[in-house]
C-alpha positions in Angstrom: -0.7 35.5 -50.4 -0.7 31.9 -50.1 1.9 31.0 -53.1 0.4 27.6 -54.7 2.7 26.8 -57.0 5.6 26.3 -54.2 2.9 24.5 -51.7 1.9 22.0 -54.4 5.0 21.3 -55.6 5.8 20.2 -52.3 3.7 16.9 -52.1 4.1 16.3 -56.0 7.9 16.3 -56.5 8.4 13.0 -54.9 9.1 9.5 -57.1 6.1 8.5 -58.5 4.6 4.8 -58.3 3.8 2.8 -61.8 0.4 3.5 -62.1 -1.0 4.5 -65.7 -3.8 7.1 -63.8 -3.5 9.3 -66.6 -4.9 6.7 -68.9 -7.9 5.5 -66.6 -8.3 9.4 -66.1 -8.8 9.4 -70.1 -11.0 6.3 -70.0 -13.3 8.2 -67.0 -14.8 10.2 -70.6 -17.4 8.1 -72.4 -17.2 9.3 -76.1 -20.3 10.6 -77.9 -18.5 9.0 -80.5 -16.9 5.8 -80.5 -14.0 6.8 -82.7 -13.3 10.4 -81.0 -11.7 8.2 -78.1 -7.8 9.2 -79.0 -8.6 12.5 -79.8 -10.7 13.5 -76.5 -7.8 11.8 -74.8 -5.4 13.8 -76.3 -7.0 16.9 -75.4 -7.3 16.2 -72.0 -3.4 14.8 -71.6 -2.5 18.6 -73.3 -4.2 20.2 -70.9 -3.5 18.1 -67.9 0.4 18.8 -69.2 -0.1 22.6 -69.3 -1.8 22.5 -66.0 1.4 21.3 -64.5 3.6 23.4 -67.0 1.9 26.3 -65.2 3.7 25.3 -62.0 6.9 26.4 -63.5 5.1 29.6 -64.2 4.8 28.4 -68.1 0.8 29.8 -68.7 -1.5 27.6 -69.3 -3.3 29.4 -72.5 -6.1 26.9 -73.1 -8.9 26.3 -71.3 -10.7 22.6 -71.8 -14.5 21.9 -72.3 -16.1 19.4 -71.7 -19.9 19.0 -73.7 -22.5 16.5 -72.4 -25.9 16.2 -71.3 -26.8 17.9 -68.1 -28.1 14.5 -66.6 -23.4 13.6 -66.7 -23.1 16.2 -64.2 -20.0 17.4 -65.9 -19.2 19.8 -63.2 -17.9 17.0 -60.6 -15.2 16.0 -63.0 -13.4 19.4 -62.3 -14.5 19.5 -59.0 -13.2 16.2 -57.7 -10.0 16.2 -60.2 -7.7 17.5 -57.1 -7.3 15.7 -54.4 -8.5 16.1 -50.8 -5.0 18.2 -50.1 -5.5 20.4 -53.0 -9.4 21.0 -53.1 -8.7 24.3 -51.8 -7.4 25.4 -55.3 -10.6 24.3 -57.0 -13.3 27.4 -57.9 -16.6 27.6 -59.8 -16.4 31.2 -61.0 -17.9 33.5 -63.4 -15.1 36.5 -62.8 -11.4 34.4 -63.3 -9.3 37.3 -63.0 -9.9 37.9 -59.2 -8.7 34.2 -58.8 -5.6 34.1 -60.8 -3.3 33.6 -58.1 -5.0 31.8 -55.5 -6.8 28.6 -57.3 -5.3 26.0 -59.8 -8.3 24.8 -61.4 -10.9 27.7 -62.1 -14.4 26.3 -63.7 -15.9 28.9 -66.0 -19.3 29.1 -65.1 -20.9 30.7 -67.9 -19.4 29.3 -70.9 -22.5 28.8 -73.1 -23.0 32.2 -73.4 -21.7 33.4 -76.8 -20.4 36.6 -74.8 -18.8 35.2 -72.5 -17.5 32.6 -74.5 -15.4 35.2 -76.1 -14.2 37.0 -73.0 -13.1 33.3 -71.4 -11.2 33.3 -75.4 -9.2 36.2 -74.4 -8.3 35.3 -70.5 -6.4 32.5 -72.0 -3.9 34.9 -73.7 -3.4 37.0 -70.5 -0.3 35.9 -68.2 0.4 38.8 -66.0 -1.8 40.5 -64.0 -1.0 43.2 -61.5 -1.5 42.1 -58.0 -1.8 44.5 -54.8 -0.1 42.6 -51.7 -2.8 42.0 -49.4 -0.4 43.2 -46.3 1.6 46.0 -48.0 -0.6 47.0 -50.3 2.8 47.2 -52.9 1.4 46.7 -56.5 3.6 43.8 -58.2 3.3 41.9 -61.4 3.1 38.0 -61.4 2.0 35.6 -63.7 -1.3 33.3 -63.0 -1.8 29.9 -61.5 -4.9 29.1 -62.7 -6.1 26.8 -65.4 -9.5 27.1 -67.4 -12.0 25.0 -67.9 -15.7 24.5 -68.4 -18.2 22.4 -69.3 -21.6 23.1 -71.8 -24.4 20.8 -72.4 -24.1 20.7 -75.7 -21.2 21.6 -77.8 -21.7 25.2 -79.3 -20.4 26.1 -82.6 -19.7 29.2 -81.2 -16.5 27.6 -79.0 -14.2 27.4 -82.1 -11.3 28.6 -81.0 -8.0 26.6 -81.1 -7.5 27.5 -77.3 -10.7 26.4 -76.0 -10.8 22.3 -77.2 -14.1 20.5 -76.5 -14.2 17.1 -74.9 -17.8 15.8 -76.5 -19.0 13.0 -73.9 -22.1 10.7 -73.7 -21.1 10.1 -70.0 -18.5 10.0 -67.4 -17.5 6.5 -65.4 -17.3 7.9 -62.0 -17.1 4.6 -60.3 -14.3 4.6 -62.3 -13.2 8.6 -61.7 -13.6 7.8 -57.7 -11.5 5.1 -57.8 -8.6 6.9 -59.3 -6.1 7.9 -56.1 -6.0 12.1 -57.3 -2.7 12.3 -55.3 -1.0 9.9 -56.9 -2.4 10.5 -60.2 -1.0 14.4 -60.0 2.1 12.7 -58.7 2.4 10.9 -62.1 1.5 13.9 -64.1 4.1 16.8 -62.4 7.1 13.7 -63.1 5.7 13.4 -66.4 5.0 16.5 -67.6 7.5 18.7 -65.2 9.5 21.5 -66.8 13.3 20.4 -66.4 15.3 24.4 -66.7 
C-alpha cells in the first residue's frame, strides 16, 4: 500500500516561491453572483487548507461542491487540480470508501441524487476505516487520505449541510486554471496551511 501522504510530502515540503496561486486559483471561479466572490473564495481556501491538513492525518470532514451549468464542465477543475506528479491520486467515484487510502482528491460522482447526497453527508464524519494489508492480509486501522468533492449542475437545496459548502459558478477561466503551475501552487498551499506539531 502505496502510503500518499509520505510520497507527497516529499515534493511539497520544499521553500516555496512568491507566487499568490492560491488567489488566481480563487479567481479560476466565475461567480453566478457578482458579490458571492469572497465568500466562494473562502470556501475553496477552507477546503484547499483541510486538504493539506489531511496530510498530517488531520480528516478532512468537508467535501466542496461546486454548482454550474453542465456546458462549465465542472468536472476538469478537480481533475486537473493536481499536478502531472500527483494525477495518480485523483478519482471519479461513486463508492469512496474503497479509495480512502490510495487517492487524495476523490470526485463524488453522484451527488445530485438526494440519496446519495446524504450518504456523501456521513463519509465526511468517518476517519478510520479498517484496512486489510494487501500482502499480509493483517487487518489495521488508519485514518483516510482522501478529500471530497463534487460538482451539481445546479445547486440543490437538498445539499444543506454545513460540511458540504457549494461554490455557485457561472463559469470557470481555464485559460486562466491551465496557466496556474499545480506543483508550485500545492507547494504554496502545504507551507501555508502545513500542520506545525
Amino acid at each position: 500500500m502505496l502510503d500518499i501522504r509520505k510520497d507527497m510530502i516529499k515534493s511539497l515540503d520544499v521553500p516555496p516561491q512568491p507566487s499568490g496561486l492560491e488567489t488566481s486559483l480563487c479567481h479560476c471561479l466565475v461567480p453566478k453572483e457578482i458579490n458571492s466572490f469572497v465568500d466562494n473564495s473562502e470556501k475553496l481556501s477552507v477546503w484547499l487548507k483541510k486538504c493539506i491538513r489531511s496530510l498530517s492525518y488531520d480528516v478532512n470532514d468537508t467535501c466542496l461542491i461546486i454548482s454550474g451549468p453542465t456546458s462549465v464542465n465542472k468536472n476538469l477543475f478537480f481533475e486537473n487540480l493536481l499536478p502531472d506528479e500527483f494525477k495518480e491520486y485523483y478519482i471519479n467515484a461513486v463508492i469512496p470508501k474503497e479509495f480512502v487510502y490510495d487517492y487524495f482528491i476523490v470526485d463524488l460522482d453522484g451527488i445530485e441524487d438526494r440519496k446519495y447526497c446524504k450518504e456523501a453527508g456521513v463519509w465526511c464524519t468517518e476517519d478510520n476505516f479498517v484496512v486489510r494489508h494487501p500482502y499480509t492480509d493483517k487487518l489495521s486501522a488508519d485514518k483516510r487520505a482522501a478529500n471530497y468533492c463534487g460538482t451539481v449542475g445546479n445547486f440543490n437545496k437538498h445539499i444543506t449541510r454545513k460540511d458540504m459548502p457549494v461554490i455557485e459558478i457561472s463559469d470557470i477561466n481555464y485559460e486562466l486554471f491551465n496557466s496556474i503551475n499545480k506543483l508550485e501552487l500545492w507547494i504554496e498551499l502545504y507551507n501555508k496551511y502545513k500542520l506545525i506539531r
